[in-house]
MARBA-3410 file (N, C-alpha, C, O; in Angstrom, 1 decimal):
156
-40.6,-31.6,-58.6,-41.2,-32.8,-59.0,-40.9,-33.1,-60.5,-40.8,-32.3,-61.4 ~ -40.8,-34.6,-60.5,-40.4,-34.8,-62.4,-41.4,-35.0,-62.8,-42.2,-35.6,-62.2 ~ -41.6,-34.3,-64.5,-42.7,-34.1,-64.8,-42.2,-36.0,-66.0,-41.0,-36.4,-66.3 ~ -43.4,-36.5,-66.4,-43.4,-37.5,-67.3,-44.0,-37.1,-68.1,-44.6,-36.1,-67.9 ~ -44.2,-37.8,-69.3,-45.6,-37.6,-70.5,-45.0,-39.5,-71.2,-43.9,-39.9,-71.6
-46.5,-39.9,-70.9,-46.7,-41.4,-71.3,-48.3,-40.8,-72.5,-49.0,-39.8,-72.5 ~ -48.2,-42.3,-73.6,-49.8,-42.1,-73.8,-50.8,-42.0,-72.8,-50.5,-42.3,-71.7 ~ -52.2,-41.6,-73.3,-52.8,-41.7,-72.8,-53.4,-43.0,-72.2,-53.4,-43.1,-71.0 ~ -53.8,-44.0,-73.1,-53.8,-45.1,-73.2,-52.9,-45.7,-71.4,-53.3,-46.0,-70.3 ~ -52.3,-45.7,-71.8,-51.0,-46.0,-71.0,-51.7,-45.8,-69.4,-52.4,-46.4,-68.6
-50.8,-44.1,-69.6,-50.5,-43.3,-68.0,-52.1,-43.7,-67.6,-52.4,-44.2,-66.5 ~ -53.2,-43.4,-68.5,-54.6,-43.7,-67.8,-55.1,-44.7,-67.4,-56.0,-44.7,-66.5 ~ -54.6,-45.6,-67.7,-54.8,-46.9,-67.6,-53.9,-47.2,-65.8,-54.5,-47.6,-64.7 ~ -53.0,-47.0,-65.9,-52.3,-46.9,-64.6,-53.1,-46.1,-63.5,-53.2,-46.5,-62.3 ~ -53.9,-44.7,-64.2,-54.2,-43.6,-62.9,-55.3,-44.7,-62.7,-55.0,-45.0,-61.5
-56.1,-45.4,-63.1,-57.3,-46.0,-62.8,-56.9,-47.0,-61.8,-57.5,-47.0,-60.8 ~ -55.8,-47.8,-62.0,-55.2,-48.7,-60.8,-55.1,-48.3,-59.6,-55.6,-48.8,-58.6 ~ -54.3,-47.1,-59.6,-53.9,-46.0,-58.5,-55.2,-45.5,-57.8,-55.2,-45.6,-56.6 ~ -56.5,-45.1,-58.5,-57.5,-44.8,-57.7,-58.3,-45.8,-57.0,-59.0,-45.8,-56.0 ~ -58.1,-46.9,-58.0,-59.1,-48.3,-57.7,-58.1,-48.8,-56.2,-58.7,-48.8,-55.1
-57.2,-49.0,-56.2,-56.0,-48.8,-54.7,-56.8,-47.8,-53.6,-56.6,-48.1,-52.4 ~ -57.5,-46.8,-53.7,-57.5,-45.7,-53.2,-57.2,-44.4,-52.9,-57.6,-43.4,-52.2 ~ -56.1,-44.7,-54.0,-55.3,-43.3,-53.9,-56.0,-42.3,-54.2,-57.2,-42.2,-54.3 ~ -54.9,-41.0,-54.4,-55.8,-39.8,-55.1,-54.6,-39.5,-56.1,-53.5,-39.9,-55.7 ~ -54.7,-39.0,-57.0,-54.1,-38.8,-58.4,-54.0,-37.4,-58.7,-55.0,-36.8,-58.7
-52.8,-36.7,-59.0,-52.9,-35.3,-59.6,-52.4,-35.5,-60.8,-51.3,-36.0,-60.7 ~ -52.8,-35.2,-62.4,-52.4,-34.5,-63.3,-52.5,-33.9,-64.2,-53.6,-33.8,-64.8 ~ -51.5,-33.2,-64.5,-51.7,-31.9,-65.6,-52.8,-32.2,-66.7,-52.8,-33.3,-67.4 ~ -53.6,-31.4,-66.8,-54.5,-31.6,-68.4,-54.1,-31.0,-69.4,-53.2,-30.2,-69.5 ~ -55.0,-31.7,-70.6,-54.0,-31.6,-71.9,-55.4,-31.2,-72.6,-56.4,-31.6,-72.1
-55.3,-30.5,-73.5,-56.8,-29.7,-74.4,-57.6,-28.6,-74.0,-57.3,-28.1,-72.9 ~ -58.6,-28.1,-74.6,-59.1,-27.2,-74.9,-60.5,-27.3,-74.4,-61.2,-26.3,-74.3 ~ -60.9,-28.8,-74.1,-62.2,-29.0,-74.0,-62.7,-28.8,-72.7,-64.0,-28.8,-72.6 ~ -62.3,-28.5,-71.7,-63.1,-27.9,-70.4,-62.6,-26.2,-70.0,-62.3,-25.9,-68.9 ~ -62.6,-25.4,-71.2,-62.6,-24.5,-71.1,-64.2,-23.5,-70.7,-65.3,-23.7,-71.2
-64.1,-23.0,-70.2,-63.3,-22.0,-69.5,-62.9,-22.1,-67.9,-62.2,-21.3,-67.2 ~ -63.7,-23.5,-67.6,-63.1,-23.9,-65.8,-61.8,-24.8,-65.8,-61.4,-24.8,-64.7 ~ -61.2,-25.5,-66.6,-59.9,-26.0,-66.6,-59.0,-25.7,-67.5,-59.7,-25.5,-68.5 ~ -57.5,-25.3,-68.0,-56.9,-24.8,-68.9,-55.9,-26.0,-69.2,-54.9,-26.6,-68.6 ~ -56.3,-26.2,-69.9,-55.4,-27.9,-70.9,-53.7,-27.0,-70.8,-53.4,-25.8,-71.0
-52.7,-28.1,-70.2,-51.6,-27.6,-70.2,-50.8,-26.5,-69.2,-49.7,-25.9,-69.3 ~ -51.9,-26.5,-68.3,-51.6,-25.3,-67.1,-52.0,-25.4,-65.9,-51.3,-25.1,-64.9 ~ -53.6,-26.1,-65.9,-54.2,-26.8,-64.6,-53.8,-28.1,-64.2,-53.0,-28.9,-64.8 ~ -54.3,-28.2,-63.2,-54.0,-29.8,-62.8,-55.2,-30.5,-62.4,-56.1,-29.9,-62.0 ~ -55.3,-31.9,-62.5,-56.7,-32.1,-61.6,-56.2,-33.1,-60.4,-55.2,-33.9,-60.6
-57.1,-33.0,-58.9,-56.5,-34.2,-58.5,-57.8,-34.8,-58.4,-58.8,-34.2,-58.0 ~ -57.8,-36.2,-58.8,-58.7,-37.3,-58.8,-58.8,-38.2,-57.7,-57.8,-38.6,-57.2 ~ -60.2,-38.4,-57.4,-60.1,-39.7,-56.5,-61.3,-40.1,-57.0,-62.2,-39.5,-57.7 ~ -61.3,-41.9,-56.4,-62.4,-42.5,-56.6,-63.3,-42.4,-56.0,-63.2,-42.0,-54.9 ~ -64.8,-42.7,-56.6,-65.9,-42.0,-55.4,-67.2,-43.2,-55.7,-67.1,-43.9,-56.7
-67.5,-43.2,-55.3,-68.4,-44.7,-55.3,-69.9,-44.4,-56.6,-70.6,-45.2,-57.2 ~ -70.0,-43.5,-56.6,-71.2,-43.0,-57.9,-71.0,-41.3,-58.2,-70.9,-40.5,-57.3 ~ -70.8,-41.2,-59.3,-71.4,-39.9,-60.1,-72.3,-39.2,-60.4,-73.3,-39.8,-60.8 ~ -72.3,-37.8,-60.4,-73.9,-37.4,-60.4,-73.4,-35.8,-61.4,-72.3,-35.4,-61.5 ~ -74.5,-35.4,-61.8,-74.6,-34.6,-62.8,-73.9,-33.1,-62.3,-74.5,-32.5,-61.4
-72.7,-32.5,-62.8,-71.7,-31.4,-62.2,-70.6,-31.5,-61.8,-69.8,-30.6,-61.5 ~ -70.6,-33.6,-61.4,-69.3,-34.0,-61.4,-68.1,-33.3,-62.6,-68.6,-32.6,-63.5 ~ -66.5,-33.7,-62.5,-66.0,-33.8,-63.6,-65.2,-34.7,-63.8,-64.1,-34.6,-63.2 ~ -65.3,-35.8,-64.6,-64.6,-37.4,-64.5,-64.2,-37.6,-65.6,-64.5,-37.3,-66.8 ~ -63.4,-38.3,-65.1,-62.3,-39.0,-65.6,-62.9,-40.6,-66.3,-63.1,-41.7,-65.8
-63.0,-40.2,-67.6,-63.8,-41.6,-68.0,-63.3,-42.4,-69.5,-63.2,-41.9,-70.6 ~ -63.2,-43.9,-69.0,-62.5,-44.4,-70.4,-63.8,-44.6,-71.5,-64.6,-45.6,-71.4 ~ -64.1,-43.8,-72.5,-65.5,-43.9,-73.1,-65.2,-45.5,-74.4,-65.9,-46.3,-74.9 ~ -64.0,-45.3,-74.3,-63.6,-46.7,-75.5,-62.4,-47.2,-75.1,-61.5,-46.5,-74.6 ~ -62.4,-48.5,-75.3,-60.9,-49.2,-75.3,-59.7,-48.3,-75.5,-59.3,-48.2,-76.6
-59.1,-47.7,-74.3,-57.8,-46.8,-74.8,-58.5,-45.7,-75.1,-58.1,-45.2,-76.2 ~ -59.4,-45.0,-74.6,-60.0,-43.9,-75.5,-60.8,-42.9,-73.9,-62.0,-42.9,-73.8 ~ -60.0,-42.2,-73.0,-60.3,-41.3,-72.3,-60.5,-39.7,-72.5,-60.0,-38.9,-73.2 ~ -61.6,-39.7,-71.4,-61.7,-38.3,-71.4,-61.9,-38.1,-69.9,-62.1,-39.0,-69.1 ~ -61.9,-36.5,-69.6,-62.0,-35.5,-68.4,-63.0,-34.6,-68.9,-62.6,-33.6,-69.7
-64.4,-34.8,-68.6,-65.3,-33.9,-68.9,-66.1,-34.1,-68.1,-65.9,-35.2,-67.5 ~ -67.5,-32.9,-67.9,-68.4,-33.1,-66.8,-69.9,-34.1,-67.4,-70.6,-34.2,-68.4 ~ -69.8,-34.6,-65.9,-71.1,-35.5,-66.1,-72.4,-34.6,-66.5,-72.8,-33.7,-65.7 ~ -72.8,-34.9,-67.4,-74.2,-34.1,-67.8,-75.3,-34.9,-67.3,-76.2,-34.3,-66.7 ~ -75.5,-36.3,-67.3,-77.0,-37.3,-66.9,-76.3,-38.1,-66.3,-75.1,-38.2,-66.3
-77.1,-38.9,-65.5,-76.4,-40.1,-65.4,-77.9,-41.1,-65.1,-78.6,-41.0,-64.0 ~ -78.3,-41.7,-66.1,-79.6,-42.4,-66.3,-79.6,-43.6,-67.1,-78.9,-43.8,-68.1 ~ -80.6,-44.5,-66.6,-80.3,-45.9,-67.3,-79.5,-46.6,-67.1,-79.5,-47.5,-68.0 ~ -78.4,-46.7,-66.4,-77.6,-47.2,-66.3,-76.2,-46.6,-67.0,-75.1,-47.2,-66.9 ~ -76.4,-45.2,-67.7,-75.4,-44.8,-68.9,-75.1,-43.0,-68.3,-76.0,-42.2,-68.0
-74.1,-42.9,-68.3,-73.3,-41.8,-67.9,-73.1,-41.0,-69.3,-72.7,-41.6,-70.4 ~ -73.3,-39.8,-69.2,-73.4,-38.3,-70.1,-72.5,-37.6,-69.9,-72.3,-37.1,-68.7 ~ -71.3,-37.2,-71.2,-69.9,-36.7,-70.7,-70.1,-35.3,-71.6,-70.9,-35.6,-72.5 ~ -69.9,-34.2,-71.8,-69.4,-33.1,-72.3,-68.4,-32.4,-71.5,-68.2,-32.3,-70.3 ~ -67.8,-32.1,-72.5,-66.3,-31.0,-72.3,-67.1,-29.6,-72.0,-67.8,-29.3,-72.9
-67.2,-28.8,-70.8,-67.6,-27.4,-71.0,-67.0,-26.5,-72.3,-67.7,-25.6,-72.9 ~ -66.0,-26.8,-72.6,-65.5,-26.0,-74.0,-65.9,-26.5,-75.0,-65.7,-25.9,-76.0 ~ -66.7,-27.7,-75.1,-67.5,-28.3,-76.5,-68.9,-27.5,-76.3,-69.4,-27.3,-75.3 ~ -69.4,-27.0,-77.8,-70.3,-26.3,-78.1,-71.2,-27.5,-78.0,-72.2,-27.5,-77.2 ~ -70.7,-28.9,-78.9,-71.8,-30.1,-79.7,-70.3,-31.0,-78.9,-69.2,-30.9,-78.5
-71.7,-32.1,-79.2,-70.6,-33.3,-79.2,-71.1,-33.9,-77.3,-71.0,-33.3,-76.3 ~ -71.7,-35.5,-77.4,-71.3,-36.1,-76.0,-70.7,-37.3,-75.9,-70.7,-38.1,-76.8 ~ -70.3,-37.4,-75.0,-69.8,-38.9,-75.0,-71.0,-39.9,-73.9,-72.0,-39.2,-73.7 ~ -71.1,-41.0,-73.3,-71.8,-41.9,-72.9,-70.6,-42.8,-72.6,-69.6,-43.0,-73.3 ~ -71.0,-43.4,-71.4,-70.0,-44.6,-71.1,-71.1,-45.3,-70.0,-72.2,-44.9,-69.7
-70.5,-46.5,-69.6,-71.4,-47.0,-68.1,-70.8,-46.7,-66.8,-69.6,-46.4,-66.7 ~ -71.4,-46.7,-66.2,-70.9,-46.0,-64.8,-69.3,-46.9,-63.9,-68.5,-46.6,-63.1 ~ -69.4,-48.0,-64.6,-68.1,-48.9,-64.0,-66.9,-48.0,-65.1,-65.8,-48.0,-64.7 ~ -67.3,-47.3,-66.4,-66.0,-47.1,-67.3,-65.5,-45.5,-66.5,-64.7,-44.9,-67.1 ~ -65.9,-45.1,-65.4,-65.4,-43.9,-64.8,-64.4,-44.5,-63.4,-64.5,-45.0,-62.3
-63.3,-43.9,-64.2,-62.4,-44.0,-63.3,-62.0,-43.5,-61.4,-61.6,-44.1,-60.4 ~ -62.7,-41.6,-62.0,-62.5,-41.4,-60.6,-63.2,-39.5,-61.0,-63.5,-39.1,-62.1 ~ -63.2,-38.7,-60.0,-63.9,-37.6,-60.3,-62.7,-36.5,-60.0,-61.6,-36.8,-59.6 ~ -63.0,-35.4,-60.3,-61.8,-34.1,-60.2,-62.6,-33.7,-58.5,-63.8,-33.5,-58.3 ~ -61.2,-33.7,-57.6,-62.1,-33.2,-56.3,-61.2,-31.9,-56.1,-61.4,-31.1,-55.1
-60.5,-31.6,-56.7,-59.8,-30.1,-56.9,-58.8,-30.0,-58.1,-57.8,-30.7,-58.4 ~ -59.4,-28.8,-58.8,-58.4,-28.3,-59.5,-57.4,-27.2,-59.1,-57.7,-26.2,-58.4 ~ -56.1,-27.5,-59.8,-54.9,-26.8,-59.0,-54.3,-25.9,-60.3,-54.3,-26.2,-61.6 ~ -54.0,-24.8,-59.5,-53.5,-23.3,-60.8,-52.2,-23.5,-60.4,-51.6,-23.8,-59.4 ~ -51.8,-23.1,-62.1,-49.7,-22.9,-61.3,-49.2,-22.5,-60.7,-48.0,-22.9,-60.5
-50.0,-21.1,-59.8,-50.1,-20.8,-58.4,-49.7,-21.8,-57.2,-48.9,-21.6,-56.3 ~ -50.7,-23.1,-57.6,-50.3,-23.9,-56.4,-52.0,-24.0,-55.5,-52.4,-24.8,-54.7 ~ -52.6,-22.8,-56.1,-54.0,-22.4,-55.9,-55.1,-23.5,-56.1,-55.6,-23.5,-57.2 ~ -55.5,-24.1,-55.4,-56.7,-25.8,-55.6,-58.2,-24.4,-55.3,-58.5,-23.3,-54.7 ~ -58.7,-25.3,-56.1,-60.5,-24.8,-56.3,-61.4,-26.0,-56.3,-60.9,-26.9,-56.9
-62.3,-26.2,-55.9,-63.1,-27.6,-56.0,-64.2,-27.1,-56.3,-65.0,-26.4,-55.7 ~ -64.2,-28.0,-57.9,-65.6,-28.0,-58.7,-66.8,-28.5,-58.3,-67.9,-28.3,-58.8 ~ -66.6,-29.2,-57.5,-68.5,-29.7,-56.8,-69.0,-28.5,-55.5,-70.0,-28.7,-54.7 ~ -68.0,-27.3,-55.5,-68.9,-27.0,-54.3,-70.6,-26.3,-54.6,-71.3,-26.9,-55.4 ~ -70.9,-25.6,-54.3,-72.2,-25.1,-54.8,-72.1,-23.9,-55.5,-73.1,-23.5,-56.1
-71.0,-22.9,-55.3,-70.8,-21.4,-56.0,-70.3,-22.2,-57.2,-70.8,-21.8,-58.2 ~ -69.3,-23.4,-57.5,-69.0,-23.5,-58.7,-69.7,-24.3,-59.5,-69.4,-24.2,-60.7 ~ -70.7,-25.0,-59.2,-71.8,-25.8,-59.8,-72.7,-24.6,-60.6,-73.1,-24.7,-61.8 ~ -72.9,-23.4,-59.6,-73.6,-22.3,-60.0,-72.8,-21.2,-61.3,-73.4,-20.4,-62.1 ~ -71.7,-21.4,-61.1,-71.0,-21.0,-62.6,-71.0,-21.7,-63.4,-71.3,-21.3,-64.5
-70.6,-23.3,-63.3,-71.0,-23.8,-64.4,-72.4,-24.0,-65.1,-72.7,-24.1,-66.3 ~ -73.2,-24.1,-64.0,-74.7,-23.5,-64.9,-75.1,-22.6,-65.2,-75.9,-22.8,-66.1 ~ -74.8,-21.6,-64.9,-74.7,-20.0,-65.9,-74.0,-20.3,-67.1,-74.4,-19.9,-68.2 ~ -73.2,-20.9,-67.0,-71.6,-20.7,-68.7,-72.9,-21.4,-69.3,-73.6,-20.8,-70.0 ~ -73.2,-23.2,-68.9,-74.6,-23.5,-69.7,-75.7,-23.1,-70.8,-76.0,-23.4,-71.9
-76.1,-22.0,-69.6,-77.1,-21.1,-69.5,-76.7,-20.0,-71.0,-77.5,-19.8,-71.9 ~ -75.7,-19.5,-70.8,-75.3,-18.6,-71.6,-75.7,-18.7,-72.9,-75.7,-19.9,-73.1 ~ -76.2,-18.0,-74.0,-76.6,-18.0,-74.9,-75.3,-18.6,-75.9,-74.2,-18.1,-75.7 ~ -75.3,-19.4,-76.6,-74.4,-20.5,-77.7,-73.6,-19.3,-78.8,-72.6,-19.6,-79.4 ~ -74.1,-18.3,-78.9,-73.4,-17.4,-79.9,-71.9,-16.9,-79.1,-70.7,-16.8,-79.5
-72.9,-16.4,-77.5,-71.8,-15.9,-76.1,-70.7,-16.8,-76.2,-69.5,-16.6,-76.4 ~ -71.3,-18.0,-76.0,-69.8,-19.5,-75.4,-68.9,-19.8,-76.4,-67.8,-20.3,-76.4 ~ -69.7,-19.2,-77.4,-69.3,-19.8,-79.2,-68.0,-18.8,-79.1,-66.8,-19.1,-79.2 ~ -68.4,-17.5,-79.0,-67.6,-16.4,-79.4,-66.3,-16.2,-78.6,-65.2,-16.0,-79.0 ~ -66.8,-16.1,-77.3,-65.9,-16.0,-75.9,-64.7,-17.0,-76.1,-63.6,-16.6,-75.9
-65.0,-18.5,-76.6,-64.7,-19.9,-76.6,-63.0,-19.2,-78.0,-61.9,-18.7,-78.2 ~ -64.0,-19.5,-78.6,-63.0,-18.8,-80.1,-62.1,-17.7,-80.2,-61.2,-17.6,-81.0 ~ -62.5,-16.4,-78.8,-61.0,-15.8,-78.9,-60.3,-16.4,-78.0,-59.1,-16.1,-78.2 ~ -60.5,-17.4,-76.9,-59.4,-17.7,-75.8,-58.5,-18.5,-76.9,-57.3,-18.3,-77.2 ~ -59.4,-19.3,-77.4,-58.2,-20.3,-78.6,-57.1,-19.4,-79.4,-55.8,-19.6,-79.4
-57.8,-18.5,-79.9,-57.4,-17.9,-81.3,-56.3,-16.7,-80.8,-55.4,-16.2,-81.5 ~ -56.7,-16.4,-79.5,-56.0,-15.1,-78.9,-54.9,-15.5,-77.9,-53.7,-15.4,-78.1 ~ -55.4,-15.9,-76.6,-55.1,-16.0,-75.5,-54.1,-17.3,-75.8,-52.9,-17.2,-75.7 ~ -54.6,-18.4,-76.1,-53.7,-19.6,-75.5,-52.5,-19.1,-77.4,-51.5,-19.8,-77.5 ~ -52.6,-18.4,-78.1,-51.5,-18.3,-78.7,-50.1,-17.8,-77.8,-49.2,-18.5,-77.4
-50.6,-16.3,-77.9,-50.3,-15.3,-77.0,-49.3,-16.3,-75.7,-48.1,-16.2,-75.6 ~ -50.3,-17.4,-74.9,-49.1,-18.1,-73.6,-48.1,-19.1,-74.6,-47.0,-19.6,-74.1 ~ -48.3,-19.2,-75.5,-47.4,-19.9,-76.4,-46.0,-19.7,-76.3,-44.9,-20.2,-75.8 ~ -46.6,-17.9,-77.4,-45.4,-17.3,-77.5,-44.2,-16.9,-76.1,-43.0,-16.7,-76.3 ~ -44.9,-16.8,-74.8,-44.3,-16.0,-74.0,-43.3,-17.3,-73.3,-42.4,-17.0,-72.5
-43.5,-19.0,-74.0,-42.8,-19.8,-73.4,-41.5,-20.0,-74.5,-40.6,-20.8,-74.2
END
């Protein structure tokens, strides 16, 4: 398969067409920020559209004009949708529930290996990592950066 790289802006703006059609969408992620359940540059997500969001989702959301992210729904209240990156210590985003494009209904390893983050054993990992004391996520968080994703650097 040919791989592309468009901006974000751009290619996202397109995947949103593609899902709003019905389709389902797979692609590669880029960053650091849903670590330790997705690996920016190595996973894949495949997206579809789903008619409402709820808290454990992980969506695909334009938070500003040209300004996307793939992080998990934390609230979804008032009318206003709650985004963190599991690899973000601080930091949320907020959008409205129409600015979500579509949700991750499996993530795929370079294996070829798909996992789906809504079932209930992975909902239950991701509330433990939560759960985990902030020094734990802080620390664990800071050698994968600092160690691990060097280290796959070098080996390419």
């Amino acid at each position: 398969m040919k791989q592309v790289t468009l901006p974000n802006a751009i290619m996202l703006g397109e995947v949103r067409n593609l899902l709003d059609e019905g389709r389902s969408v797979v692609i590669l992620t880029k960053g650091l920020s849903m670590l330790p359940f997705i690996r920016g540059e190595k996973d894949s997500v495949v997206l579809i559209k789903t008619p409402s969001v709820a808290p454990g989702d992980i969506a695909l959301a334009e938070i500003a004009p040209g300004r996307w992210v793939l992080h998990r729904v934390i609230e979804v209240a008032g009318g206003v949708v709650t985004l963190r990156g599991d690899g973000n210590i601080r930091g949320i985003e907020k959008c409205n529930p129409e600015d979500v494009a579509g949700v991750v209904s499996a993530i795929q390893r370079p294996d070829g290996k798909k996992t789906d983050p809504r079932t209930p054993e992975a909902l239950r990992r991701w509330r433990r990592w939560c759960a985990t004391p902030l020094l734990v996520r802080r620390g664990w968080l800071s050698f994968y950066r600092r160690v691990i994703v060097k280290f796959d650097k070098k080996k390419i």
